[in-house]
BALOBA-1460 file (C-alpha; in Angstrom, 3 decimals):
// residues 307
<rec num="1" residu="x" x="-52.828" y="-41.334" z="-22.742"/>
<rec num="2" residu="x" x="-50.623" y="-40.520" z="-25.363"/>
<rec num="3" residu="x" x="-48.680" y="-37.214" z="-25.099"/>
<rec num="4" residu="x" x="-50.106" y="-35.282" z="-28.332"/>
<rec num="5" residu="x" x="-52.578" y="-37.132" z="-30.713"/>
<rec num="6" residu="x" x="-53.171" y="-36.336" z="-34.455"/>
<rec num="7" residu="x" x="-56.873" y="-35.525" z="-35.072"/>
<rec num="8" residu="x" x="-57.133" y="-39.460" z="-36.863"/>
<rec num="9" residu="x" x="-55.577" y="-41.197" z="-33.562"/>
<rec num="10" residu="x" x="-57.715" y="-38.728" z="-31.851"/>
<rec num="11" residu="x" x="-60.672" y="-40.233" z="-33.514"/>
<rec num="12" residu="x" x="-59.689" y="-43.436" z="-33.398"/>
<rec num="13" residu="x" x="-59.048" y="-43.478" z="-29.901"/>
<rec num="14" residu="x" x="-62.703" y="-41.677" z="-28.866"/>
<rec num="15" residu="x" x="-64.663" y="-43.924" z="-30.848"/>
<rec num="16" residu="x" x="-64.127" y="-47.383" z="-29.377"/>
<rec num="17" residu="x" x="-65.902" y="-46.162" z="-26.312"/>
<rec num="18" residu="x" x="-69.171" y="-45.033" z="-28.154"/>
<rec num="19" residu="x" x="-72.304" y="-47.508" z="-28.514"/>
<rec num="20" residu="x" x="-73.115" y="-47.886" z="-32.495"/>
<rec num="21" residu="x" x="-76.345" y="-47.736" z="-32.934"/>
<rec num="22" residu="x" x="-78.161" y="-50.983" z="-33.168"/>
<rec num="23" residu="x" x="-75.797" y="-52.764" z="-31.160"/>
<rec num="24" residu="x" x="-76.604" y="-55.081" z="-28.367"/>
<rec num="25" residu="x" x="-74.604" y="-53.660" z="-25.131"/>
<rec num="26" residu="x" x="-72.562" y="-56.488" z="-22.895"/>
<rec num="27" residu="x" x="-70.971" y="-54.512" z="-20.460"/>
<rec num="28" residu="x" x="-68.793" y="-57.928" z="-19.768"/>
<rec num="29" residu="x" x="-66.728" y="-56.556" z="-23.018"/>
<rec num="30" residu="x" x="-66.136" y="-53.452" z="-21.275"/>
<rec num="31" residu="x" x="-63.128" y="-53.140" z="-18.911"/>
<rec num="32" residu="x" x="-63.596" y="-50.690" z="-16.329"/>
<rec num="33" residu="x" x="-60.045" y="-50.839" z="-15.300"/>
<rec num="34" residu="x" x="-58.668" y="-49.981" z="-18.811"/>
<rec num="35" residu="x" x="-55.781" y="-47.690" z="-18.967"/>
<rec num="36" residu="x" x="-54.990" y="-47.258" z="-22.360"/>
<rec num="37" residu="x" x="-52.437" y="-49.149" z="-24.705"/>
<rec num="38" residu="x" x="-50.407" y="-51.951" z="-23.560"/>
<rec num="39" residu="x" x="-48.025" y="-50.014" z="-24.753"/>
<rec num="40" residu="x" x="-48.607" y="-47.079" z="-22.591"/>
<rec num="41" residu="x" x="-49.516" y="-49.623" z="-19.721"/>
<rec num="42" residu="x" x="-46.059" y="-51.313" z="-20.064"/>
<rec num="43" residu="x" x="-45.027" y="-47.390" z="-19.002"/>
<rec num="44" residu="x" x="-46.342" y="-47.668" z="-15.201"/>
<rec num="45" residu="x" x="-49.465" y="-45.988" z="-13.647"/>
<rec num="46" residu="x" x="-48.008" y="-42.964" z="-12.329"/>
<rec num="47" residu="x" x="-46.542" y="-42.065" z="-16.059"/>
<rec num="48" residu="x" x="-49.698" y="-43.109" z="-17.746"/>
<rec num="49" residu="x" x="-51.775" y="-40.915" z="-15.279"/>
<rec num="50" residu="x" x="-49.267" y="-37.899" z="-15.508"/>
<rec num="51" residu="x" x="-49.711" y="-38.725" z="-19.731"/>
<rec num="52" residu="x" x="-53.226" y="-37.972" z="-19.208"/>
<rec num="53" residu="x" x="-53.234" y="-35.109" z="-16.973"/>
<rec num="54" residu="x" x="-51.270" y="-33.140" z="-19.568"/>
<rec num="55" residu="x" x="-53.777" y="-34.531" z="-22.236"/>
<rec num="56" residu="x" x="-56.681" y="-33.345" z="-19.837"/>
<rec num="57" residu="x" x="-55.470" y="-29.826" z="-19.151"/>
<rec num="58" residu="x" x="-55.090" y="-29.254" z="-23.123"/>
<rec num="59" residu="x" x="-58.568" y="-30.138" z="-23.800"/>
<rec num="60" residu="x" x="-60.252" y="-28.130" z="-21.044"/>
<rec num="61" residu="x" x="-58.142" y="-24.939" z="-22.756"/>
<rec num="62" residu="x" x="-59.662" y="-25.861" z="-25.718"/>
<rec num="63" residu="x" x="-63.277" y="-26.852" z="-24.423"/>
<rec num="64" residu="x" x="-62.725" y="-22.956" z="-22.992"/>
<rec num="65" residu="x" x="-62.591" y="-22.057" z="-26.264"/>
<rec num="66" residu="x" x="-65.535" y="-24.120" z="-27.666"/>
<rec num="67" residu="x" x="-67.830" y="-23.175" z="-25.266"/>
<rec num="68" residu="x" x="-66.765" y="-18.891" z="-26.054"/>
<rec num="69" residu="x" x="-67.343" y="-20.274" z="-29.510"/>
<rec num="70" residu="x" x="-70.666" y="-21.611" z="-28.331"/>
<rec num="71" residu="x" x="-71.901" y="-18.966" z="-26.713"/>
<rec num="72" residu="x" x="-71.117" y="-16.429" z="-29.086"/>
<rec num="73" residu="x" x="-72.852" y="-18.411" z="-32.005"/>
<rec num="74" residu="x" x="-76.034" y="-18.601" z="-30.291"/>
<rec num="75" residu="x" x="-76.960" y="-21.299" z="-32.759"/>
<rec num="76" residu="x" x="-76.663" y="-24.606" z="-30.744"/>
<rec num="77" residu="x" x="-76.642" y="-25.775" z="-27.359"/>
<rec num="78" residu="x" x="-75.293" y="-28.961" z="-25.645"/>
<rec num="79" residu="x" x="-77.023" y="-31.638" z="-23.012"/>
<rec num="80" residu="x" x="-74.102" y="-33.824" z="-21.301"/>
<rec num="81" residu="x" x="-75.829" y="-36.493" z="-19.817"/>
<rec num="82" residu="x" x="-74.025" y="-38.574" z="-16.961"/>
<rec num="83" residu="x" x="-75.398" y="-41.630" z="-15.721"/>
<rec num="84" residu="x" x="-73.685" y="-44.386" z="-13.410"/>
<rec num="85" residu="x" x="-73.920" y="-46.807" z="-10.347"/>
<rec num="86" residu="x" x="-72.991" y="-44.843" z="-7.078"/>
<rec num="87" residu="x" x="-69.386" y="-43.189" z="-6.051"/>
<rec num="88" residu="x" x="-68.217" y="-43.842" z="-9.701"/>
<rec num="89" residu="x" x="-66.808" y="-40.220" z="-9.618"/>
<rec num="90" residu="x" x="-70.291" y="-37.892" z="-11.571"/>
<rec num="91" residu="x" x="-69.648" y="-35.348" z="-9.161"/>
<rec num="92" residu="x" x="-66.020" y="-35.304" z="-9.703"/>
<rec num="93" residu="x" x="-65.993" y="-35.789" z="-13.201"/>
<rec num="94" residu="x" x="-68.505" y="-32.210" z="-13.419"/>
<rec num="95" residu="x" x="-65.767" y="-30.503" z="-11.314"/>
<rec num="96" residu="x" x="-62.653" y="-31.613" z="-13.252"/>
<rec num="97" residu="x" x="-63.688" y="-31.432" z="-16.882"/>
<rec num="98" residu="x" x="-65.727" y="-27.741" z="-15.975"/>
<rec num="99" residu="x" x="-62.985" y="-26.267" z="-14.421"/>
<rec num="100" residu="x" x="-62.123" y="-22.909" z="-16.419"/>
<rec num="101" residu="x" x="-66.084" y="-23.078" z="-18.401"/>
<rec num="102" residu="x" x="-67.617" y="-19.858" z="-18.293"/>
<rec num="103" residu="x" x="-70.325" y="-20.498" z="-15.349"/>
<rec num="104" residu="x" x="-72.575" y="-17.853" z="-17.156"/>
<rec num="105" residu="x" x="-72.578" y="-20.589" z="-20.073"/>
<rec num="106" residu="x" x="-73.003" y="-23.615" z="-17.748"/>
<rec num="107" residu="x" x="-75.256" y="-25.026" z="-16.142"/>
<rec num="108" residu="x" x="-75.784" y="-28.536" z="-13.667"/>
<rec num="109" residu="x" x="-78.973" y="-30.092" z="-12.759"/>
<rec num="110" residu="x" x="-79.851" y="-32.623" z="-10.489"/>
<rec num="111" residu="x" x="-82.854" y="-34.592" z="-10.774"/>
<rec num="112" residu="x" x="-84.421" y="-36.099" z="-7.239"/>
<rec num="113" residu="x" x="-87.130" y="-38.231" z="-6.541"/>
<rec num="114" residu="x" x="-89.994" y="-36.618" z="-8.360"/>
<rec num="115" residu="x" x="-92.731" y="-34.838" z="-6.653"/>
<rec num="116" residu="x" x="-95.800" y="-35.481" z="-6.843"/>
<rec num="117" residu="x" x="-96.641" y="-32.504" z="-9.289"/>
<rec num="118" residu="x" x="-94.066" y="-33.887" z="-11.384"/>
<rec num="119" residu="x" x="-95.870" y="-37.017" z="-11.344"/>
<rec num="120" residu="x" x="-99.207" y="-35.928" z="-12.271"/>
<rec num="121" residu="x" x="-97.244" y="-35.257" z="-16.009"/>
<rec num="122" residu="x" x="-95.827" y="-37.538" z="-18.354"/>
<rec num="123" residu="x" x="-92.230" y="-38.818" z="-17.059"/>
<rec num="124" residu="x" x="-90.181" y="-36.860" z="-19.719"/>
<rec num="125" residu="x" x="-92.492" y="-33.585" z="-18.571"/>
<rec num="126" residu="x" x="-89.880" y="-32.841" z="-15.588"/>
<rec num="127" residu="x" x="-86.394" y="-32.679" z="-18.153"/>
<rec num="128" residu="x" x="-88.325" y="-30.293" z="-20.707"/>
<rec num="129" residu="x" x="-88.501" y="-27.425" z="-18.058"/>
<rec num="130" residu="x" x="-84.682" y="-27.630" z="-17.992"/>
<rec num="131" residu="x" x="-83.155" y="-28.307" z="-21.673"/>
<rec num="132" residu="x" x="-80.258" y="-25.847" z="-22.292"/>
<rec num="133" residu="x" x="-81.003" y="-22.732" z="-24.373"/>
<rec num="134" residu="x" x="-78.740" y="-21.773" z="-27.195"/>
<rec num="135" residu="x" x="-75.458" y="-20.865" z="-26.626"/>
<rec num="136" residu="x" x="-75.587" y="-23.151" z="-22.972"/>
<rec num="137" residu="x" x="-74.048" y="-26.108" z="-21.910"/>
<rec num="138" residu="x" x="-76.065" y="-28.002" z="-19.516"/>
<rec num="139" residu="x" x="-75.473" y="-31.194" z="-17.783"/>
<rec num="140" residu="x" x="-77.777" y="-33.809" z="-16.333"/>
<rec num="141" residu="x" x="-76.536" y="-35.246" z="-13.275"/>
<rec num="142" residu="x" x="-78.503" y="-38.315" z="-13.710"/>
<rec num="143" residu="x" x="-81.436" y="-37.817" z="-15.867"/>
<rec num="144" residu="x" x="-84.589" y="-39.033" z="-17.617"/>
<rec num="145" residu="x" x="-82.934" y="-42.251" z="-17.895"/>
<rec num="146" residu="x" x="-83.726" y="-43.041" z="-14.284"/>
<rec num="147" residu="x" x="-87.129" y="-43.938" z="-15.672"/>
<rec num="148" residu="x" x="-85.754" y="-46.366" z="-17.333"/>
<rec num="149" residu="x" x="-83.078" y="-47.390" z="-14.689"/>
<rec num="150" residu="x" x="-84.141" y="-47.014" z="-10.864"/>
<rec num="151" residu="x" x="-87.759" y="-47.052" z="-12.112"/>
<rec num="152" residu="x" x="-87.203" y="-50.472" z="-14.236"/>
<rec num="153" residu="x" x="-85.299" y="-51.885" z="-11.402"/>
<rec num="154" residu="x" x="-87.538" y="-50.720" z="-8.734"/>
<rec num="155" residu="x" x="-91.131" y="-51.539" z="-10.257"/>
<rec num="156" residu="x" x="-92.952" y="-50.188" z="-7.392"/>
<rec num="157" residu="x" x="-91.777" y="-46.914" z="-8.065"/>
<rec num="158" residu="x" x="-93.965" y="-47.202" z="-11.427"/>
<rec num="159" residu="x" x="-97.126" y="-48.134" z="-9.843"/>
<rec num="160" residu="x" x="-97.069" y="-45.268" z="-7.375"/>
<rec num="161" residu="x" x="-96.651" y="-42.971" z="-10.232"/>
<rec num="162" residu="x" x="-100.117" y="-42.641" z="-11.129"/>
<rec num="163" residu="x" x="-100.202" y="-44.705" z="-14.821"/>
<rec num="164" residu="x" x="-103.319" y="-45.812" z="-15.849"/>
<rec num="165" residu="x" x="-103.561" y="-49.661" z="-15.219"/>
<rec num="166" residu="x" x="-101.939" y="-51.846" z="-17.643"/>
<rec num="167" residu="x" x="-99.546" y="-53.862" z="-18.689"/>
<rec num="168" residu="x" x="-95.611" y="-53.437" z="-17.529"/>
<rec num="169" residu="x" x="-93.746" y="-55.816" z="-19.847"/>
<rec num="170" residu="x" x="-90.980" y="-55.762" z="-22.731"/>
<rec num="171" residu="x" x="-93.451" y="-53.760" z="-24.583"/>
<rec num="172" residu="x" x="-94.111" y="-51.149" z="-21.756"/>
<rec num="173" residu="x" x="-90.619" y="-50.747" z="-21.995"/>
<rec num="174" residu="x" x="-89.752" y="-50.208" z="-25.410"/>
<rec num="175" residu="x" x="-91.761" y="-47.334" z="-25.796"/>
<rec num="176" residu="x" x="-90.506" y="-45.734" z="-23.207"/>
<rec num="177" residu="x" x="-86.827" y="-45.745" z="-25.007"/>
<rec num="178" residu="x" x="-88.903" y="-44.795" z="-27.990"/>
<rec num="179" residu="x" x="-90.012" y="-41.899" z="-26.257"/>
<rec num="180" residu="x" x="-86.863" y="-41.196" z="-25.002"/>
<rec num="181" residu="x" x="-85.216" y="-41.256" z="-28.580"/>
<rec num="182" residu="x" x="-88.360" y="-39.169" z="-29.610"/>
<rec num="183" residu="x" x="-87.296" y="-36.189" z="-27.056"/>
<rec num="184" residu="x" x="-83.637" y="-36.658" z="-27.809"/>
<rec num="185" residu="x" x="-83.999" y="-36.580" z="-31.873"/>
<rec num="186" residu="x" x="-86.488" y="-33.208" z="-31.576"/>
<rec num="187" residu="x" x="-83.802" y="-31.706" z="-29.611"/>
<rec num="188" residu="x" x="-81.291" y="-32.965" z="-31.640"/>
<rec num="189" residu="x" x="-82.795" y="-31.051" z="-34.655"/>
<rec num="190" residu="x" x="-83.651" y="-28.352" z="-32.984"/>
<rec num="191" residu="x" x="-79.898" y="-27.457" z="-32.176"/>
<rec num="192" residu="x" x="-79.076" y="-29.563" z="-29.376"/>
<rec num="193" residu="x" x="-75.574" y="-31.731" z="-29.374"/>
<rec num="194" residu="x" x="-76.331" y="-34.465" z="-27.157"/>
<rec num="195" residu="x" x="-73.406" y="-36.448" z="-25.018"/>
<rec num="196" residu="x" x="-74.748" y="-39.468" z="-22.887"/>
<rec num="197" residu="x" x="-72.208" y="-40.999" z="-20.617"/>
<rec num="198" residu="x" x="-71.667" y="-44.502" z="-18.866"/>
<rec num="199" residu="x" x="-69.404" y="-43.897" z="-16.381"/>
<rec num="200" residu="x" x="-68.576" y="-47.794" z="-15.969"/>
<rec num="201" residu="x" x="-67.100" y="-48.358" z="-12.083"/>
<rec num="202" residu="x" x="-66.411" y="-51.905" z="-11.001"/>
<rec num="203" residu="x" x="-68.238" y="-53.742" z="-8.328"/>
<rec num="204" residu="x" x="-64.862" y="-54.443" z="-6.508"/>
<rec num="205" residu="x" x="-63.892" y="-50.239" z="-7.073"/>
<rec num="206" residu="x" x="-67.265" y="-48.936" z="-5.976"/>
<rec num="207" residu="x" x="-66.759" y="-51.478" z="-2.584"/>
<rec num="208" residu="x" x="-62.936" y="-49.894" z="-2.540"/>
<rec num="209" residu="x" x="-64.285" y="-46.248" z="-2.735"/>
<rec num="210" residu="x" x="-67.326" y="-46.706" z="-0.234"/>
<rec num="211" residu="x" x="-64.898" y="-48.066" z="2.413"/>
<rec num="212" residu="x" x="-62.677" y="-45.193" z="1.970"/>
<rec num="213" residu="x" x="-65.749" y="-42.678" z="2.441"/>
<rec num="214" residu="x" x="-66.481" y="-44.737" z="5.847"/>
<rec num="215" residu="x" x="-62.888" y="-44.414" z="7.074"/>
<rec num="216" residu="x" x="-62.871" y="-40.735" z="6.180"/>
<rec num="217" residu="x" x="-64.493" y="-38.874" z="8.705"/>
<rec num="218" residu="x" x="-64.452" y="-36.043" z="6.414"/>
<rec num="219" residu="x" x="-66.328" y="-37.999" z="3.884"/>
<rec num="220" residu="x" x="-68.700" y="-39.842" z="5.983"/>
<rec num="221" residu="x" x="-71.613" y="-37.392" z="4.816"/>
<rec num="222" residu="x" x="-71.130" y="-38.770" z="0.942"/>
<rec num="223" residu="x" x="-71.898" y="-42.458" z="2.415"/>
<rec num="224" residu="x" x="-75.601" y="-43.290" z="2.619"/>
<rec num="225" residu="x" x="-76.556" y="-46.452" z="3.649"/>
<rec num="226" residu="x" x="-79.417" y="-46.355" z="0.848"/>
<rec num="227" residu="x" x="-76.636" y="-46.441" z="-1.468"/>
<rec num="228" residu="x" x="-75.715" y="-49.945" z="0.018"/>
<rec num="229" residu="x" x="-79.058" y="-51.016" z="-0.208"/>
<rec num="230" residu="x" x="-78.547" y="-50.094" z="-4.010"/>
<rec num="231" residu="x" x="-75.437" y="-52.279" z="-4.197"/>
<rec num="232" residu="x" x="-77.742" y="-54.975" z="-3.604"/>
<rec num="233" residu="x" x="-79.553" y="-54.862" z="-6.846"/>
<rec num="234" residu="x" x="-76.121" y="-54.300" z="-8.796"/>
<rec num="235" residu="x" x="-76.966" y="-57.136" z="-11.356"/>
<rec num="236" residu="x" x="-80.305" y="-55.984" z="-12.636"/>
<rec num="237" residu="x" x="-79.121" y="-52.492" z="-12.503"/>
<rec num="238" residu="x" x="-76.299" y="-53.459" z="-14.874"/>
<rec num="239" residu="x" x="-78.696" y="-55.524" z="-17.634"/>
<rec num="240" residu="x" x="-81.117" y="-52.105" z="-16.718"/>
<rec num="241" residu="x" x="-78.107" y="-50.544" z="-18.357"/>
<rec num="242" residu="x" x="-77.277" y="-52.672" z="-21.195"/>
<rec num="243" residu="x" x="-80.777" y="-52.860" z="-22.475"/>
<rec num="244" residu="x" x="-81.387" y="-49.120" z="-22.065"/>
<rec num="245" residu="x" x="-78.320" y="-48.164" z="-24.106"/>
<rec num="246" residu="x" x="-78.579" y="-50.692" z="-26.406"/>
<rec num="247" residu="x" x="-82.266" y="-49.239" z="-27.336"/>
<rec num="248" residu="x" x="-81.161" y="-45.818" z="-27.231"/>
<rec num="249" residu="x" x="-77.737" y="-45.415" z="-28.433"/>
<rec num="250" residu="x" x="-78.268" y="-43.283" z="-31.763"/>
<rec num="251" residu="x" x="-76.527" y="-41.358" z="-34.448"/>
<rec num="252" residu="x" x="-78.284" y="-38.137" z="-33.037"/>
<rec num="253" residu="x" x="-77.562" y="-38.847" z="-29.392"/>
<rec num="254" residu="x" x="-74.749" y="-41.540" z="-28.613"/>
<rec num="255" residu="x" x="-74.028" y="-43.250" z="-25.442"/>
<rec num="256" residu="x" x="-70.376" y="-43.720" z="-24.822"/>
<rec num="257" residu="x" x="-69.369" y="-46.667" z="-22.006"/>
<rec num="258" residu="x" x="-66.424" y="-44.944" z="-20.104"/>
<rec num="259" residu="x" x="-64.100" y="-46.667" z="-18.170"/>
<rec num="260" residu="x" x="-64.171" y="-45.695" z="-14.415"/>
<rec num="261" residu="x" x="-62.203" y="-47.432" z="-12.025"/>
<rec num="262" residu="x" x="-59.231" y="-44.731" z="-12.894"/>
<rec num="263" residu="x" x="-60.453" y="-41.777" z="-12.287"/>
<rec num="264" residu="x" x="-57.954" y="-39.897" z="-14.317"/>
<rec num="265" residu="x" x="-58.800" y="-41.801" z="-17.614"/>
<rec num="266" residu="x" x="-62.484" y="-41.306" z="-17.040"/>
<rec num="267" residu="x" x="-62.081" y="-37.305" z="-16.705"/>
<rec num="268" residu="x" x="-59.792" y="-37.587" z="-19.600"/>
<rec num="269" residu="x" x="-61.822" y="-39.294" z="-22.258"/>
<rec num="270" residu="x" x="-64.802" y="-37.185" z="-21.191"/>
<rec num="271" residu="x" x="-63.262" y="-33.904" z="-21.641"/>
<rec num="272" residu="x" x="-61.961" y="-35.078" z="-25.121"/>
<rec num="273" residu="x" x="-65.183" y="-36.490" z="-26.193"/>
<rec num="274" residu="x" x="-67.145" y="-33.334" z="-25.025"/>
<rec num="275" residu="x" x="-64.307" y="-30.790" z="-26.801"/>
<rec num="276" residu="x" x="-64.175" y="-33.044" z="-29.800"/>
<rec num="277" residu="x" x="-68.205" y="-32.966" z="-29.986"/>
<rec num="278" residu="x" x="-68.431" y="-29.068" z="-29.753"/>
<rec num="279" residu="x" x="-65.532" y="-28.633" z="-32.656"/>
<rec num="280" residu="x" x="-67.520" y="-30.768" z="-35.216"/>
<rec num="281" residu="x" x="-70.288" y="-28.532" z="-34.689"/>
<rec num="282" residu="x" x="-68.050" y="-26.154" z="-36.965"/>
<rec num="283" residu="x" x="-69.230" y="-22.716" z="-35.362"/>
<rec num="284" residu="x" x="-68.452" y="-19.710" z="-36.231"/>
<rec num="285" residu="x" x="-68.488" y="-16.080" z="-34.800"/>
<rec num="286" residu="x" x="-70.873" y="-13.937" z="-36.063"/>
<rec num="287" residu="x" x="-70.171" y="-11.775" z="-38.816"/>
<rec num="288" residu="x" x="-70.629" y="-8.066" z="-38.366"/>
<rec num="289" residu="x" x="-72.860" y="-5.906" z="-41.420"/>
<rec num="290" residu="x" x="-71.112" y="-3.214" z="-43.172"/>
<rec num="291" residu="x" x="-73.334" y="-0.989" z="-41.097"/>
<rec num="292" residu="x" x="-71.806" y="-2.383" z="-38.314"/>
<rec num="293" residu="x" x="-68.332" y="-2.495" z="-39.132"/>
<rec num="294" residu="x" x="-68.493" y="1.625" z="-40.040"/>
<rec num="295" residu="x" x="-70.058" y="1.965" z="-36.427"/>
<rec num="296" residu="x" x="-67.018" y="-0.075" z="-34.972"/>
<rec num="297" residu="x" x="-64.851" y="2.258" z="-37.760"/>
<rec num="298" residu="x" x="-66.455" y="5.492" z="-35.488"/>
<rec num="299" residu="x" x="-66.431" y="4.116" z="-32.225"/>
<rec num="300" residu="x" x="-62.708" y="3.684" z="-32.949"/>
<rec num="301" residu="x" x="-61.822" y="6.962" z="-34.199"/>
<rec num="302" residu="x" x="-64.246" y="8.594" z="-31.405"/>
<rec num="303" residu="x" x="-62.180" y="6.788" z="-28.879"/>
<rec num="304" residu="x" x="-58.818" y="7.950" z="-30.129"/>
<rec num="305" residu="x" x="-59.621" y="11.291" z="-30.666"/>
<rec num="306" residu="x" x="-60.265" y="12.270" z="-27.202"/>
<rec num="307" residu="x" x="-58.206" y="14.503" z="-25.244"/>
């Protein structure tokens, strides 16, 4: 990462990671290993990681300051949505690019397997319970997307989920993303600035990081073998992916494909993405009447006339 960036290289920068709408997704075009410029490569890892720290810790002072800006507005909220293949870093990415939020104005949520009262409803019932109010950031740790994901992948999770009988083909399929842009656009319109994420690990990294959690005694509880069985299916999870974001990657409610081998670039462009989202909002504080302002004007003078 470069050491300062003007708001055009900025921009410039951010935007070749998001998915234009009505584009057809190969992640084969995506390198998950990038690590900026050859320019800035040429400069080593441990300078181009050091580059990026400094660029991180300015944009979580000013994401501190967006999200004041946020709250204090009460006007708009904002859904970060974070969806991956296992140990590509979700949980470390929420603690890194959080650090100094306001918890009161933040909020994570974690979706499991659904219950079966959750089933008896329509799959998108589940994430409308949880939507951030205004003023709130909230994040989906995964999200409705695994009904389009796990649930695409894993077919038999779809006929135990209580549909009426039918078919389950391309068409089945499509309008679920069309539901899925449905909820995303009303929420969009009703205040909501929506962030989806792609954190895009490696097969040969995710093998790397799961043999570090098994030599790691401290880390064996993050290992599950179901999360090996999951490895298995890594090439129709990946085209689960591609079609998914290609069919819902929109103006209101972009996907952006981040790179995630290096953990330090991934937190990075995050951050920056999420800050630079919140500042086009263009919020303001809210303005105080003149009633208002001649209370403040007596609350003042009350205050420094005491003894």
């Amino acid at each position: 990462m470069p050491k300062r960036l003007g708001r055009m290289d900025e921009d410039k920068l951010l935007d070749r990671f998001e998915v234009a709408p009505g584009k057809r997704l190969h992640l084969k075009d995506h390198d998950p290993g990038w690590m900026g410029t050859p320019d800035l490569r040429r400069l080593g890892r441990d300078e181009v990681k050091a580059r990026a720290h400094r660029y991180l810790e300015a944009n979580l002072e000013q994401l501190a300051q967006a999200q004041e800006l946020l709250w204090a507005s009460d006007t708009h909220s904002v859904l970060v949505v974070l969806q991956a293949m296992d140990a590509a870093g979700k949980d470390g990415t929420i603690k890194h690019v959080m650090t100094g939020v306001n918890p009161q104005g933040c909020r994570v949520v974690s979706f499991k397997k659904p219950s079966t009262h959750e089933l008896d409803h329509n799959f998108l019932w589940r994430y409308w319970q949880v939507v951030p109010e205004r003023g709130q950031i909230c994040i989906f740790n995964r999200s409705h997307y695994e009904d389009v994901l796990v649930v695409r992948v894993h077919p038999e999770l779809l006929e135990a989920s209580g549909l009426p009988p039918g078919k389950r083909g391309k068409s089945f399929w499509k309008g679920r993303y069309e539901d899925i842009n449905a909820f995303e656009r009303h929420l969009a319109r009703s205040g909501t600035l929506i962030l989806k994420f792609f954190l895009n690990v490696s097969r040969a990294e995710q093998k790397r990081r799961f043999l570090a959690r098994l030599d790691d005694p401290d880390k064996h509880w993050k290992f599950s073998t179901a999360d090996l069985h999951e490895r298995g299916y890594w090439d129709q999870y990946q085209k689960a992916f591609e079609e998914a974001i290609s069919a819902t990657s929109t103006k209101w409610a972009p996907w952006f494909v981040i790179p995630a081998d290096h953990k330090f670039v991934m937190r990075t462009l995050v951050a920056a993405i999420l800050t630079r989202g919140i500042r086009r909002l263009d919020l303001r504080y809210p303005t105080v009447s003149a009633e208002g302002l001649a209370a403040l004007k007596q609350a003042r003078h009350q205050l420094e006339s005491e003894k």
